[in-house]
Steps between C-alpha positions, in 0.01 A plus 500: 500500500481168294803310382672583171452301152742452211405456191781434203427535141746194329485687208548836546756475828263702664463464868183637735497497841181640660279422818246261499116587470295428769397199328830352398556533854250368659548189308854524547426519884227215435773265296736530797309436777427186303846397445572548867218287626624224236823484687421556852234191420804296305757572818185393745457149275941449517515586873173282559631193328895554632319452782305228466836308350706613837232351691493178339913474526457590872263198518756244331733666796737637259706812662506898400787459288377193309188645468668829360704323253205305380305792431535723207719825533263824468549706202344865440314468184466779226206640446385773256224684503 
């Protein structure tokens, strides 16, 4: 069973809601698995370079909590699809 599709006519106030084709949802499927690979790659390059910054504040001997305060609070971003 594929996922459902709305369609709304501005004009007419007339709303559709049907499932997707096979091909709207293979793209669909394709689009997302994009998406998700663009943010597991963007939370690898944050996590790599938090921890190349922690490393450098452990070398000038600065302590957890310094090196906590110093760093920037993580946020959960929005994404759409």
């Amino acid at each position: 069973m594929n996922d459902k599709i709305g369609i709304y006519n501005g004009v007419t106030g007339e709303q559709i809601i049907r499932e997707m084709t096979d091909d709207e949802q293979l793209a669909y499927d394709a689009h997302r698995a994009v998406v998700e690979k663009q943010k597991a790659d963007e939370k690898a390059k944050a996590d790599a370079l938090r921890q190349t910054k922690i490393a450098a504040y452990e070398k000038l001997g600065l302590s957890a909590e310094e090196i906590e305060a110093l760093l920037p609070a993580t946020k959960p971003r929005l994404h759409t699809a």
